[in-house]
N, C-alpha and C positions, 0 to 999 in steps of 0.2 A: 538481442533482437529475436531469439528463438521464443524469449518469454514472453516477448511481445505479443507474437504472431499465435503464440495459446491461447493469449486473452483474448485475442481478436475473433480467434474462432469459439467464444464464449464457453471456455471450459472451467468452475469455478475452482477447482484446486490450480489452477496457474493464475489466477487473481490471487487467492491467498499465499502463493508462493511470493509474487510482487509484491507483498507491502510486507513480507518476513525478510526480502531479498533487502529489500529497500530500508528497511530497521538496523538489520544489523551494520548496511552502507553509514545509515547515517549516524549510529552510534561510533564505527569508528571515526569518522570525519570529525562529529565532536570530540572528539578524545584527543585526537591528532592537533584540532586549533586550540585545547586547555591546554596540551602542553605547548605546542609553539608559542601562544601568549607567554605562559608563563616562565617558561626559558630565557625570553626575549630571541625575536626575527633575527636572522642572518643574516648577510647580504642574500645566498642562494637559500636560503630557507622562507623569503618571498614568494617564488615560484612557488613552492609545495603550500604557502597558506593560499595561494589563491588558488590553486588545485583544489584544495581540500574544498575550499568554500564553494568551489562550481560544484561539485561533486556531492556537497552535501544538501545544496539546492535541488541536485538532479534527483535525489536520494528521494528528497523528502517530495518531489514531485509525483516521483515512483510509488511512493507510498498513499500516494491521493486518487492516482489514477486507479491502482490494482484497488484501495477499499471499494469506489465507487463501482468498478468494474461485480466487484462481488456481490456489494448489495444488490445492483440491477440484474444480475443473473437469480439472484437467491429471487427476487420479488417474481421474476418469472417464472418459477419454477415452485411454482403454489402449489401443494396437493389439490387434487380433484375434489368437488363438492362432495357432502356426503347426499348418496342416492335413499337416505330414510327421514321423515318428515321430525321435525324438530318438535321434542314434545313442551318444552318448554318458552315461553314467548318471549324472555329476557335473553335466551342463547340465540335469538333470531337476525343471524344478519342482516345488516342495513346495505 
């Protein structure tokens, strides 16, 4: 929630914290349902795969919300024009 509320206030190293938080979440999640699959489910090792799988959804949600978060900060946060006349007419923005 605290990560949240960084990004909220458009700070771009708490975006890039979110989709780093959000990777290594969803690296172990996959990790966790290779081995449950390949163990074979338990009766109470159900609950933990579907843990896993809300978690690895939320994960990877995390990790789409903080990319986008960054880019649209990064796009805002354009260096100022240059104030000396372009000498060349192919460098000339459009």
């Amino acid at each position: 929630m605290g990560l949240g509320l960084l990004v909220w206030w458009r700070l771009w190293w708490a975006a890039m914290a979110c989709v780093m938080y959000g990777t290594v979440g969803l690296a172990i999640d996959l990790s966790t349902l290779v081995h449950m699959t390949g163990t074979g489910v338990e009766a109470g090792g159900l609950w933990s795969l579907l843990n896993s799988l809300v978690s690895g959804m939320l994960n990877f949600l995390l990790i789409l919300v903080g990319g986008q978060s960054f880019v649209g900060i990064a796009l805002e946060q354009r260096p100022p024009e240059s104030p000396l006349p372009i000498l060349c007419p192919l460098l000339k923005p459009k």
